[in-house]
Structures are given as C-alpha cells and as structure tokens.
N, C-alpha and C positions, 0 to 999 in steps of 0.2 A: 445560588447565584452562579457559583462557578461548575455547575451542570448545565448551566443554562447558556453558558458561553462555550461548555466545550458541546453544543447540541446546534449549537450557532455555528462555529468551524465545522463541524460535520455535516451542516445545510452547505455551507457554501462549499467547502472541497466535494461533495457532490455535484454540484455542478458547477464544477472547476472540470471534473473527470467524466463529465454525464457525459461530452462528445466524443470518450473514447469507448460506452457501453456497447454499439453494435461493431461486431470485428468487419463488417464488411465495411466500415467507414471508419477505421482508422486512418491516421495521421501518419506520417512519415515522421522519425526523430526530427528537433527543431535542427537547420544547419550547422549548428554550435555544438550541434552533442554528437558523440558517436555510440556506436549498441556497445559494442566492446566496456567500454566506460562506466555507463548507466548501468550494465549488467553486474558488473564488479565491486560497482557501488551499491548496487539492490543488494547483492548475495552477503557483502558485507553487513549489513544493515538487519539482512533477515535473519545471519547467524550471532548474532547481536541478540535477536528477540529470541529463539531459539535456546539459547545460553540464559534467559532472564536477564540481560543488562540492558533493564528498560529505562534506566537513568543515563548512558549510555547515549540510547538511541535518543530521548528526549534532548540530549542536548548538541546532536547532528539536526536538529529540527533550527529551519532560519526562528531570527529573533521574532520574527512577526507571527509566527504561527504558535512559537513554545507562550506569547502570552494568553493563546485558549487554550492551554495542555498541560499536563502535569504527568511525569512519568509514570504517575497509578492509574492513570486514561490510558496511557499506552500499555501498560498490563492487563488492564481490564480489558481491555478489546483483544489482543490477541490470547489470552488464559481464556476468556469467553468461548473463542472461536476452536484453542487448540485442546484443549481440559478433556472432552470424552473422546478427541479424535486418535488416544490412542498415543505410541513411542512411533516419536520422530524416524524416518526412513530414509529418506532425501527427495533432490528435488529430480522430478519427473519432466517436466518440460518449463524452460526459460523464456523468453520473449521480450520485447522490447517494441512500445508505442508512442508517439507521441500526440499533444495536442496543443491545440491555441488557445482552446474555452477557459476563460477566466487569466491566464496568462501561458506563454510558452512553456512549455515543460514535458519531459520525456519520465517513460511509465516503466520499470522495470516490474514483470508482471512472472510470477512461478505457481507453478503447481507443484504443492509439496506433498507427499506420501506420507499418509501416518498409518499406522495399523488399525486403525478401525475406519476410516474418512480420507479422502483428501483436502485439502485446507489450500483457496489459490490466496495468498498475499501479493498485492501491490505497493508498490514503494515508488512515489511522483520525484521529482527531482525538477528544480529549477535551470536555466540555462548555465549557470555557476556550480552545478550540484551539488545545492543546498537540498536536503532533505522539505519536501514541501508537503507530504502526504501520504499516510498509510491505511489501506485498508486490507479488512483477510474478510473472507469466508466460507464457510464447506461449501465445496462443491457438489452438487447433485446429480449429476452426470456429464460426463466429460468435458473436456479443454474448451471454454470458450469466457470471451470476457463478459458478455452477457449474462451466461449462467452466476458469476461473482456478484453481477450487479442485482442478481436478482435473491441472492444470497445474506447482501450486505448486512454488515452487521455493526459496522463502525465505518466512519474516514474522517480522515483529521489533513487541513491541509488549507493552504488559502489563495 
C-alpha cells in the first residue's frame, strides 16, 4: 500500500514537472523566486543526499508531499541512481527552471560528476521554498533536461 502511494506521488510530480522536460520550452523562475535562491537551496538539499541525511531531506519536504514518502523512498531513489556511478566529484553545471504545471514552482536542476556516470538531480521548490520534488538520473549524454526525463528513475513531488 504504501508503494502504491509513493508510485502515486511519483505519477503526479511527473506531471507536475513534465512541462519542464523539453529545455526549449522552459519556464522563467515563478516572479517570487530568484535563481540565486533556488540554487542554494537545491545545493543544500543535494549535499544532504550526497552526505546520506535522507531523513534530513525528508523532512524539508512540505507536509503534503512527506505523507507519500518516507525517508527510505528518498534513499532508495537516489542510492538506486548513485550506487554504480562511482565517488562523488562535484557538480559540473547548475541551472535553474521553472514551471506552472500542476502549481508554480522553480527547479534547481545539476549535473553532478561521479567517477563512473554522471547523475543530473532535480530538486522542485515551491513559491515559499518548500522542498516539493526530487528526482536524479544517469545521464546518457550530455546536459539537457530531456535527457533526465528520459532517464528517470524516481520523482516524488505534488
């Protein structure tokens, strides 16, 4: 049952973020947010997961989303994604999207360097930046948000 709910949040944060899979049709940040911001609070967020404090991270998630998640959903998706890609290296290129699909929210978006893989993690954010939505997955050839979505492997998000 409660695979069944976190399978449910991972339908719908997909399209929540599905209007930001082609980069020629991204979004501008919502007026409320700045990149600066969103960025600092993605990087914190990712070196969170990075670190394993996926209880942590779970609990920067708003209340409406932590009740389809559980901080071992949020391990299991990023250990899924990071496991064979290898020692962490840093992050390679940073960016910042946002969208309206499903509600306003801006996309702290990285490609991160491991020694075997690149791995791009997304981290959503609400207009208040509440944590709303994460996903990771190898990248298969170069920086685009496309390539992630076609990667995906998890997203959690409402």
């Amino acid at each position: 049952m409660k695979r069944m709910g976190i399978l449910c949040a991972a339908v719908v944060s997909l399209a929540l973020l599905a209007g930001c899979a082609a980069e020629e049709e991204t979004e501008p940040l919502p007026e409320s947010m700045d990149q600066e911001t969103v960025l600092a609070a993605g990087e914190e967020v990712l070196n969170q997961l990075l670190d394993g404090e996926y209880q942590a991270v779970y609990e920067q998630f708003r209340e409406d989303i932590q009740e389809n998640l559980t901080a071992e959903s949020v391990q299991e998706l990023i250990e899924s994604e990071t496991q064979e890609a290898g020692a962490y290296e840093g992050i390679e290129k940073a960016d910042t999207i946002g969208s309206t699909e499903g509600e306003e929210h801006g996309i702290a978006r990285f490609l991160c360097n491991f020694s075997e893989e690149d791995v791009a993690i997304n981290l959503a954010f609400d207009p208040d930046m509440e944590l709303i939505g994460l996903s990771a997955g190898v990248q298969s050839s170069g920086w685009s948000f496309s390539n992630l979505t076609g990667n995906l492997s998890g997203l959690f998000g409402g």
